[in-house]
C-alpha positions as CSV (number, residue, x, y, z in Angstrom):
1,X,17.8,3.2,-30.9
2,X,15.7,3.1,-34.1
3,X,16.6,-0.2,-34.9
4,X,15.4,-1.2,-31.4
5,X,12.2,0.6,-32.0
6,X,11.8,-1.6,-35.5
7,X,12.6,-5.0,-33.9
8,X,9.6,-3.9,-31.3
9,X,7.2,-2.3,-33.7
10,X,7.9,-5.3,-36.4
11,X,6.9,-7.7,-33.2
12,X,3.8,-6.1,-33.3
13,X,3.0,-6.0,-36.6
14,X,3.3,-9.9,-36.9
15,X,1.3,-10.3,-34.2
16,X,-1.9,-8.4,-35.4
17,X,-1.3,-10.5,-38.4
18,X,-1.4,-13.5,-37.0
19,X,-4.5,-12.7,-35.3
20,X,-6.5,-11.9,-38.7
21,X,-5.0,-14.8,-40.2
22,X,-4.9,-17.5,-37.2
23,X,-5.5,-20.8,-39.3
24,X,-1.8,-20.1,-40.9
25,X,-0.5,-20.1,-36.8
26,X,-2.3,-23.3,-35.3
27,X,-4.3,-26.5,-36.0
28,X,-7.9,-26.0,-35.4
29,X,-9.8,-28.4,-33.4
30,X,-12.7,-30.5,-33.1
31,X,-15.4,-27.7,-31.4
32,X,-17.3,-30.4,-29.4
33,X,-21.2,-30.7,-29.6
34,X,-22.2,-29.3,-26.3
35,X,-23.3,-26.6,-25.4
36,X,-21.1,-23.5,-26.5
37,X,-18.8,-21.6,-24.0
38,X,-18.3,-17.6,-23.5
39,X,-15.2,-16.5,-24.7
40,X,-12.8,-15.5,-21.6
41,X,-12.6,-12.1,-20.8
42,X,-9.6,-10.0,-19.8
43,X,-8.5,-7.8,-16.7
44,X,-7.9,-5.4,-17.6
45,X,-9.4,-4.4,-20.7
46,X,-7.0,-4.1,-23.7
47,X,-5.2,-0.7,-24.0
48,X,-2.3,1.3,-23.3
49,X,0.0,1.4,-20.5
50,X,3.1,3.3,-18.6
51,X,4.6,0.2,-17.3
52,X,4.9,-3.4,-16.5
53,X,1.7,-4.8,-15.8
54,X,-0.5,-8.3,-15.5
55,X,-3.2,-9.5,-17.4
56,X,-6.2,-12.0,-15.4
57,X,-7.9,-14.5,-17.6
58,X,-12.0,-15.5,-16.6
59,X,-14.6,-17.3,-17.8
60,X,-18.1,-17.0,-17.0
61,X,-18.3,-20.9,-16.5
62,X,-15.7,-22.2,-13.7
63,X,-15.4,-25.6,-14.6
64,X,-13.7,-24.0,-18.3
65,X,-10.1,-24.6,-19.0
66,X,-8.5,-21.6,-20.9
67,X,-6.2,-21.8,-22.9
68,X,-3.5,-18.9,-23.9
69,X,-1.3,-18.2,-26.2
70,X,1.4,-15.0,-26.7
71,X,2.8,-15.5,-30.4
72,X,0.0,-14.7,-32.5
73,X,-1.2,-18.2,-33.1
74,X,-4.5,-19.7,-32.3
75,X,-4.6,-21.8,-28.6
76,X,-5.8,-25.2,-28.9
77,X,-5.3,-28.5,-25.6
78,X,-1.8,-28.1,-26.0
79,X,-1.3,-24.6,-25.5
80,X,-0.9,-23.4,-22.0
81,X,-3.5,-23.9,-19.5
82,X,-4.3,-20.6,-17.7
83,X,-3.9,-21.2,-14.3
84,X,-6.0,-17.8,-12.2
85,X,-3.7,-18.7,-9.4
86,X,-0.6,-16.6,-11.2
87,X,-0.3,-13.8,-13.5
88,X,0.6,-12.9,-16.9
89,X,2.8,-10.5,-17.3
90,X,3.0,-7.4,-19.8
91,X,6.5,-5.4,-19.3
92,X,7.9,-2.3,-20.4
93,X,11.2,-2.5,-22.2
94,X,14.1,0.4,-22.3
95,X,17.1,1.5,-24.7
96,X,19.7,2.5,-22.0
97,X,17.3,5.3,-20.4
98,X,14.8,5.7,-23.5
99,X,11.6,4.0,-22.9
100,X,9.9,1.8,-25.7
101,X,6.6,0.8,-27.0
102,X,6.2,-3.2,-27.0
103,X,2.8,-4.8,-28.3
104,X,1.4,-7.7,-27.2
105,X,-1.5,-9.7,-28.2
106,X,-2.9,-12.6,-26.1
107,X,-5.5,-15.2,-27.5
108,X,-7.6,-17.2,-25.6
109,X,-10.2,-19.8,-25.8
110,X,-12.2,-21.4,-22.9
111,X,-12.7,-25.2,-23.1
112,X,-14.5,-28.0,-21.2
113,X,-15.4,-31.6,-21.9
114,X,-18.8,-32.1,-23.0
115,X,-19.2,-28.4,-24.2
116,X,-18.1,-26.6,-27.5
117,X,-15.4,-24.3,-27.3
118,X,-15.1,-20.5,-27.0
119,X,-14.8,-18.4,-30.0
120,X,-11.1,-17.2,-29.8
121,X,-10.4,-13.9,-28.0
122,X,-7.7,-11.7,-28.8
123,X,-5.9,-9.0,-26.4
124,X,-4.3,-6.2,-27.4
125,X,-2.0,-4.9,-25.0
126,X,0.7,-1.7,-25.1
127,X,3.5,-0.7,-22.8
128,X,5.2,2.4,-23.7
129,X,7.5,3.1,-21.3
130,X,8.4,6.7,-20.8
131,X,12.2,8.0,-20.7
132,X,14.3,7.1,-17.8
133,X,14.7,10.5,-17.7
134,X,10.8,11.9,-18.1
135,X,7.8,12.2,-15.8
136,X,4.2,13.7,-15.7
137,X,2.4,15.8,-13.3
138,X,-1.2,15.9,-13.0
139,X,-3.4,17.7,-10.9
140,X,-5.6,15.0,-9.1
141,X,-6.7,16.8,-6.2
142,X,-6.7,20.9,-5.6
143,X,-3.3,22.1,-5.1
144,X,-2.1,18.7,-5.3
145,X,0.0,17.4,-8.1
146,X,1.2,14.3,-8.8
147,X,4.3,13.7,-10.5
148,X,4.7,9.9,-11.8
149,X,8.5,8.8,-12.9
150,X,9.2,6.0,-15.6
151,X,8.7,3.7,-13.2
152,X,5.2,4.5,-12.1
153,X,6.1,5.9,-9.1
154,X,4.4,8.6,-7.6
155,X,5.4,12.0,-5.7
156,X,3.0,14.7,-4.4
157,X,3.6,18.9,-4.8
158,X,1.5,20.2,-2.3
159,X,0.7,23.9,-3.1
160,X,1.0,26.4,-0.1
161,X,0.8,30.5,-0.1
162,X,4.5,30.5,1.0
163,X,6.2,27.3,0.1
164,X,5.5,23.7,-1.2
165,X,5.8,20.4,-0.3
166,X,7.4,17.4,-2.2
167,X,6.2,14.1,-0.4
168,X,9.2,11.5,-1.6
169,X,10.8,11.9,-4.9
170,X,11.1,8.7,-6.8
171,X,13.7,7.3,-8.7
172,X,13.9,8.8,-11.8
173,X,16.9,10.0,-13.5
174,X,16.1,13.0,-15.0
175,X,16.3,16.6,-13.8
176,X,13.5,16.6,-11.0
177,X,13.8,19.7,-9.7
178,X,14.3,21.4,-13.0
179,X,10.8,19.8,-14.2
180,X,9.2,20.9,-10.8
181,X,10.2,24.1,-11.0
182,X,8.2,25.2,-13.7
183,X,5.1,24.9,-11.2
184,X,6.4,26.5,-7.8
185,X,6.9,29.5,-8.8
186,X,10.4,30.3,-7.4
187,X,8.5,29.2,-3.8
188,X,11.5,27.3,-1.8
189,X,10.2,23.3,-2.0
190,X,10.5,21.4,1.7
191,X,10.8,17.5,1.3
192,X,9.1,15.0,3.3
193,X,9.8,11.4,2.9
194,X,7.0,8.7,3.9
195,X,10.4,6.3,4.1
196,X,13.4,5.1,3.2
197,X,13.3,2.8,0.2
198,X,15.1,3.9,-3.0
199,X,11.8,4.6,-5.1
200,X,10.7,7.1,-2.4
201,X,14.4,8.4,-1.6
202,X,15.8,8.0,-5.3
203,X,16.2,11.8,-6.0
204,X,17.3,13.5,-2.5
205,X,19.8,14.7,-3.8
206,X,18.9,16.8,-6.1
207,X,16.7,19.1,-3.5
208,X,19.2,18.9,-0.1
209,X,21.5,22.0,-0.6
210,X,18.3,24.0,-1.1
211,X,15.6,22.6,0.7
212,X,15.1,21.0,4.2
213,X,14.4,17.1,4.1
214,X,12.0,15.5,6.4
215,X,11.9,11.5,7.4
216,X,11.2,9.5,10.2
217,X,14.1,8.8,12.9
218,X,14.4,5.4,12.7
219,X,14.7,5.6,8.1
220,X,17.1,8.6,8.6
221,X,20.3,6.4,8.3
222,X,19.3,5.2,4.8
223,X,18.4,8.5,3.6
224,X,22.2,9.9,4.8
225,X,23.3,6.4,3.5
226,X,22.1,7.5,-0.2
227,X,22.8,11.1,0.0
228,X,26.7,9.9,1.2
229,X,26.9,7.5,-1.8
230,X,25.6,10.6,-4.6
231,X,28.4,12.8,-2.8
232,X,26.5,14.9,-0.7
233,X,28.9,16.4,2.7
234,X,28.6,15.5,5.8
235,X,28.0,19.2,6.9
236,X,25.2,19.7,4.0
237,X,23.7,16.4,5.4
238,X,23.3,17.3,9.3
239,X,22.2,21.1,8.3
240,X,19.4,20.0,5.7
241,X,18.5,16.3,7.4
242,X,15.6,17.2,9.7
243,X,14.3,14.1,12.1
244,X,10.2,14.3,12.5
245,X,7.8,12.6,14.9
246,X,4.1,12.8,15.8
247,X,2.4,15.7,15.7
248,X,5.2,17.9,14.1
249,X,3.7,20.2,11.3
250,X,5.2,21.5,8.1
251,X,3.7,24.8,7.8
252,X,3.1,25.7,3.9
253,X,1.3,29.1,4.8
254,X,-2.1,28.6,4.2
255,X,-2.0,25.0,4.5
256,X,-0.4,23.4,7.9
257,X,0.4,19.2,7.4
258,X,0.8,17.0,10.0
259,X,3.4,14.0,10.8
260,X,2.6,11.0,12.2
261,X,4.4,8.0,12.9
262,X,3.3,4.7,11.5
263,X,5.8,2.2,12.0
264,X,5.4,-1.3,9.8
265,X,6.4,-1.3,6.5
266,X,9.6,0.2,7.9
267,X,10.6,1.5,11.7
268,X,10.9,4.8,10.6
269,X,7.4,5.1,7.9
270,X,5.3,8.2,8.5
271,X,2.0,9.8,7.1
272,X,1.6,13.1,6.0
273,X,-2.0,14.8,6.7
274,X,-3.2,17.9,5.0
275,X,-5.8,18.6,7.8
276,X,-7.7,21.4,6.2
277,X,-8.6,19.7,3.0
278,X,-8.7,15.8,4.7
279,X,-5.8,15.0,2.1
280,X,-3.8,11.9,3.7
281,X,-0.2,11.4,2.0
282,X,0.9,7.5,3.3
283,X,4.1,6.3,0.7
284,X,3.7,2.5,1.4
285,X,2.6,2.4,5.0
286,X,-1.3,2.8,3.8
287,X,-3.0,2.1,0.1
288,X,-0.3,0.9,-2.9
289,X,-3.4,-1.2,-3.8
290,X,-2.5,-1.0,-7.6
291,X,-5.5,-3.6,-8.9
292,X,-3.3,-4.9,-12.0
293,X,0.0,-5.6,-10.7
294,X,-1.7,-6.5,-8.1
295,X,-0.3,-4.9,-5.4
296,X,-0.1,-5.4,-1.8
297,X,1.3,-3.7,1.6
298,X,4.1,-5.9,1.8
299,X,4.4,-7.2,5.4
300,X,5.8,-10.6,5.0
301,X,9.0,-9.5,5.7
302,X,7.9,-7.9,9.0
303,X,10.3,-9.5,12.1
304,X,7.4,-8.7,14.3
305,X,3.5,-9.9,14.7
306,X,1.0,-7.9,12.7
307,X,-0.9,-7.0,15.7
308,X,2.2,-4.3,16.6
309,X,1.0,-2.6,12.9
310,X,-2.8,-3.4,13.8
311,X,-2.1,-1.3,16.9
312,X,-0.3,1.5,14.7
313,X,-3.2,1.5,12.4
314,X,-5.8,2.3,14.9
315,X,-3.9,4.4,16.9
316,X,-2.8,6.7,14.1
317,X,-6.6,6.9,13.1
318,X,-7.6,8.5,16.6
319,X,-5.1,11.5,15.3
320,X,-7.5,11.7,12.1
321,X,-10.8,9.4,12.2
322,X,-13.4,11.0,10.5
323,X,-11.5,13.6,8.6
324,X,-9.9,11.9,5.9
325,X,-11.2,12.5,2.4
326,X,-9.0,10.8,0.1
327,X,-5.6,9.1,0.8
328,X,-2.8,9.3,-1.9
329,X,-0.2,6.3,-2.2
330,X,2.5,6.0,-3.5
331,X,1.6,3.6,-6.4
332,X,-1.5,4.2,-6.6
333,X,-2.8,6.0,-10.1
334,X,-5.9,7.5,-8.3
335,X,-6.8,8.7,-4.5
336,X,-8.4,6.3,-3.0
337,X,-11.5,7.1,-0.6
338,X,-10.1,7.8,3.0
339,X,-12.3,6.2,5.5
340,X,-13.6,3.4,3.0
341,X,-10.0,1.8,2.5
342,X,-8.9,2.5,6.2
343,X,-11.8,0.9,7.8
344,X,-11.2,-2.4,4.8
345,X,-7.2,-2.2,6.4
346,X,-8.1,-2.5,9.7
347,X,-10.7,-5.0,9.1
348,X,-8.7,-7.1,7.1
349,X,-6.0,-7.1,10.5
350,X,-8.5,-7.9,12.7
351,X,-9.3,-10.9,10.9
352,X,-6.3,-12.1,10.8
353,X,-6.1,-11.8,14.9
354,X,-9.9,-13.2,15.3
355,X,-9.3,-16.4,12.5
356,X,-5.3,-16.4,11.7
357,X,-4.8,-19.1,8.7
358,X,-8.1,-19.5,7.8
359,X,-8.2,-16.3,6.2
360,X,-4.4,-16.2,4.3
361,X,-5.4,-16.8,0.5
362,X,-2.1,-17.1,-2.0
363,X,-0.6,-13.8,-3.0
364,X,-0.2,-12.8,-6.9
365,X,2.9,-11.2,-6.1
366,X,5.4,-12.0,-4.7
367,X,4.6,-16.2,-6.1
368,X,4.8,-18.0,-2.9
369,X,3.7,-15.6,-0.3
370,X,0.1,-15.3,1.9
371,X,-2.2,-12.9,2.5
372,X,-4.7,-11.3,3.9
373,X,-7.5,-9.3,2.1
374,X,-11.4,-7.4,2.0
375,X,-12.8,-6.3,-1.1
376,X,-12.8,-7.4,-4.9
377,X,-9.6,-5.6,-6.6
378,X,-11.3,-5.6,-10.0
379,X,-14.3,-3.5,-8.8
380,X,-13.4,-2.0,-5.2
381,X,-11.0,0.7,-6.0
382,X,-10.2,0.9,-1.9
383,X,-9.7,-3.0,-1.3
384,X,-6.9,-4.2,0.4
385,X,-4.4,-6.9,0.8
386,X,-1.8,-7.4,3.4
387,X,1.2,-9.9,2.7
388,X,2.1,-11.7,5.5
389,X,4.4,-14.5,7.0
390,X,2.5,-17.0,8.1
391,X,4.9,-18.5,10.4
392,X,5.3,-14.4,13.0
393,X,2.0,-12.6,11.4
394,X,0.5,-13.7,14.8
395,X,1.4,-13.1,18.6
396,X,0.0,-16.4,19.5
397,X,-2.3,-19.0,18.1
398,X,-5.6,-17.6,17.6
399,X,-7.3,-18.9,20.4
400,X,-4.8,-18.3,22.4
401,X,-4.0,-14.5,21.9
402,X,-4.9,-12.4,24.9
403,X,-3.3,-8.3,24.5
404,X,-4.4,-5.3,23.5
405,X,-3.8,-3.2,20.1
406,X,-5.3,0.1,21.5
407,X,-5.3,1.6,25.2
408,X,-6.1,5.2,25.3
409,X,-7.0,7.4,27.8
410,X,-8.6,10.7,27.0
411,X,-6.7,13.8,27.2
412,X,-3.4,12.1,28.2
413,X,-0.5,10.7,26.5
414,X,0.8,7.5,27.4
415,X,4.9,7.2,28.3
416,X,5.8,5.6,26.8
417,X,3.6,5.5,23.2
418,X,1.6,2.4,23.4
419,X,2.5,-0.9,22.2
420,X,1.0,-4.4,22.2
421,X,3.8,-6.1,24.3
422,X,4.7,-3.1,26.2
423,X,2.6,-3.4,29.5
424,X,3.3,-0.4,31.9
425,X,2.6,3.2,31.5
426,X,2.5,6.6,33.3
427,X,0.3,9.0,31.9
428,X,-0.1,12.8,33.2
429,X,-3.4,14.5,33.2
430,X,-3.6,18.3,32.6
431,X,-6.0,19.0,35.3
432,X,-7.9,17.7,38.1
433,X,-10.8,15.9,36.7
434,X,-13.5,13.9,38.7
435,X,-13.6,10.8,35.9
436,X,-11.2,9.9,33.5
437,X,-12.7,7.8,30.0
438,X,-10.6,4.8,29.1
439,X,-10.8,2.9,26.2
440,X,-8.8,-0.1,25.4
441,X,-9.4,-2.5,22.2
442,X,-8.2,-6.4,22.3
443,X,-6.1,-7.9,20.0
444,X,-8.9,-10.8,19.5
445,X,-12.1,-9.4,19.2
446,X,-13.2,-12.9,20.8
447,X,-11.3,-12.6,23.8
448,X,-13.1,-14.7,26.8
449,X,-12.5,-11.1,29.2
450,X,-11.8,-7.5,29.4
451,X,-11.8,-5.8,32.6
452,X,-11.0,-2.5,33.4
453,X,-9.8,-2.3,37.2
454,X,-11.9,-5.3,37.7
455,X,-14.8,-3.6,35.8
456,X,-15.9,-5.8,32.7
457,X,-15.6,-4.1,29.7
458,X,-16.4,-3.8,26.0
459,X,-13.5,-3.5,23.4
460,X,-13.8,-0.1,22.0
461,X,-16.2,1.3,24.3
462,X,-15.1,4.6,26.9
463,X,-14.6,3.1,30.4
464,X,-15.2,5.9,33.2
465,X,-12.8,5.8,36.1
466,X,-13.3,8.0,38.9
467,X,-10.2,10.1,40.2
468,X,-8.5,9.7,43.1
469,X,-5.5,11.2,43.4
470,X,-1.9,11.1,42.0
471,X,-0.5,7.5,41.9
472,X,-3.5,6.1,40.9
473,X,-3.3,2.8,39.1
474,X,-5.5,1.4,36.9
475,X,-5.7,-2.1,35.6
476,X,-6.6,-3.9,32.5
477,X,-7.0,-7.3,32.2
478,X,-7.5,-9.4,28.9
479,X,-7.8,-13.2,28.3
480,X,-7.4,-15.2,25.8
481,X,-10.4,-16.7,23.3
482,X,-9.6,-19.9,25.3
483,X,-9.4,-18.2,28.4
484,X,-6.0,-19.8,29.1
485,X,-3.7,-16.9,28.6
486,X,-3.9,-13.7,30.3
487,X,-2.4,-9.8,29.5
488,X,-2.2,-7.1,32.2
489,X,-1.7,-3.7,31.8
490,X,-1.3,-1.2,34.5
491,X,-1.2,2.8,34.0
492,X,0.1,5.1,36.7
493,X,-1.3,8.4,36.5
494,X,0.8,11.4,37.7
């Protein structure tokens, strides 16, 4: 281990010294007798991190070539030619399960024809990786804690007067429930897991002999998948193993939380809302927005058109519109602002409906993939960006979508829950009422028509339908941008 640590630290050390002494490291060049570039500039600004992260060169003039280098010696034309397209990469380094602190400087210099170079910038960068086994909690929201693993990956220990929550549990290796203990009191812990994957599962077993464990039905086979494989019985499994849905609530004493389901980044993803306080917990189905890996909702892998998750989006926000204060990720190192980054996610979907390709930029990560985004990751801390497969991310071809992502009609439920390609329903209203409000939203916002039971209609806007008995149909109609396709929908009202 130490002699690790020395071969890191001594890595280090010969880079700072190459960057006082860079004529020893590199030929100097002609500077040109132009005008003189700005230096590039770095994002994110020199420091220290947890973990892996990326580094985005800029220069102030556009037409500037930068150059980079890694090894301590000064860049010149033949070093590599910074290309703002990809990243470069900063990443932690382990001993078996003991985290290690690796330097790294970057030097850069911005050059153009006609124009004198850049000074030369150096970047000093640190990863120091905590233990395998470690993590840290923070308080970053009143009776909210967030616990990070070595990894970066967040939990949430949501404080109540007779028990808390854990929302997911990483995938650390350490003693989890040992470390969390120290802040619950002796309080019994219930788990609730946004989905599925292992850096949101990694832990359950530490927690299922003693606690119940929430997840959504359709991720509950891979959470009884991992719990098998770490030895867990069969008979722990189906009496701990609870299956949730929407509107189930976790009572905490004086804080209730709310389950919703919000099917995307997998069948079975749910959100978890702290109604009292407007504290949204969404894993990976909202937010993981991380500016410097950069991160993305994943959603290229998606065997479904994006207009099915559009749909889940905007339903789910007619549980909590208005009410939602900050939203808490899980890869995310701050809450983000609730409304702000929902309303950028669902504008960023419904731009992909109303213009398809012409708004897919490259993604950073992972190289190859497209995406969709709205805001400026290095100054918006609630921008978004969706991956996406270009070749399903749409129903149809833009001009020729015609459906709906939202069809609601107030005070009834719809059987079953809506869906874009789902086309009849039966809905029962608790009482007789005179009119019934019906609001339905089009998955183009430029579709050519939108009638409700022959009524035109605005997308978004409450539709009143007088009452006429049980039986009663009513009929929505939506046409393409093109007006050559057509969607109907029909409820029956019991």
């Amino acid at each position: 281990m130490k002699s690790a640590r020395r071969v890191v630290f001594a890595a280090v050390l010969l880079l700072q010294i190459a960057t006082i002494l860079p004529a020893q490291f590199g030929p100097q060049e002609s500077q040109g007798s132009g005008p003189k570039l700005a230096p590039p500039t770095a994002f994110p600004a020199p420091g220290s991190f947890p973990t892996t992260e990326s580094v985005t060169l800029m220069d102030a003039d556009p037409e500037a070539v930068i150059h980079y280098t890694w090894d301590g010696s000064a860049p010149n034309s033949k070093s590599p030619v910074y290309d703002p397209s990809q990243l470069l990469f900063i990443g932690g380094i382990y001993e078996g399960d003991h985290g290690l602190k690796a330097g790294y400087t970057l030097r850069a210099v911005a050059m153009r024809a006609g124009h004198t170079n850049s000074e030369i910038t150096n970047f000093q960068y640190v990863v120091d990786r905590r233990d395998r086994t470690a993590y840290l909690a923070e308080e970053v929201l009143p009776g909210v804690l967030m616990i990070r693993d070595s990894d970066n990956d967040k939990m949430f220990l949501v404080k109540g007067s007779s028990r808390f929550a854990l929302i997911d549990s990483g995938q650390g290796r350490g003693e989890l429930a040992e470390y969390l203990s120290r802040y619950t009191g002796g309080l019994p812990i219930e788990v609730i897991f946004t989905h599925n994957h292992g850096d949101h599962i990694g832990q359950a077993d530490q927690f299922i002999r003693n606690s119940a464990e929430h997840i959504g039905e359709a991720d509950r086979p891979g959470l009884e998948r991992l719990l098998k494989m770490r030895g867990i019985p069969d008979d722990v499994i189906a009496k701990h193993v609870s299956t949730v849905h929407n509107g189930d609530r976790i009572d905490l004493g004086d804080r209730s939380l709310a389950v919703y389901e919000v099917p995307g980044h997998t069948n079975g993803s749910i959100v978890v809302f702290d109604e009292g306080n407007g504290y949204l917990f969404t894993g990976d189905s909202y937010g993981s927005n991380s500016a410097t890996i950069p991160d993305a909702l994943w959603m290229q892998w998606s065997p479904a058109p994006l207009d099915g998750y559009l749909s889940t989006v905007k339903t789910s926000r007619a549980n909590f519109r208005g009410k939602v204060k900050y939203i808490m990720t899980g890869h995310n190192d701050h809450p983000l602002q609730g409304e702000a980054y929902l309303d950028n996610l669902e504008d960023s979907l419904q731009s992909l409906m109303d213009k398809g390709d012409a708004v897919l930029i490259p993604s950073y990560r992972p190289a190859g993939a497209l995406q969709v985004t709205r805001g400026d990751r290095m100054h918006d801390p609630n921008w978004v960006a969706v991956n996406v497969n270009k070749e399903r991310c749409l129903p149809a071809p833009v001009d020729k979508i015609a459906g709906l992502t939202r069809l609601a009609i107030a005070g009834a439920a719809l059987e079953p829950a809506f869906k874009p390609d789902v086309r009849t329903y039966s809905a029962s209203l608790p009482a007789r009422v005179a009119a019934i409000d019906v609001t339905v939203e089009p998955t183009s916002t430029r579709s050519s028509a939108i009638t409700v039971n022959g009524e035109a209609v605005k997308g978004g806007v409450h539709h009143e339908v007088r009452q006429t008995g049980s039986g009663q149909r009513i009929q929505i109609h939506v046409a393409s941008p093109d007006g050559t396709q057509a969607a109907d929908y029909v409820v029956t009202l019991q």
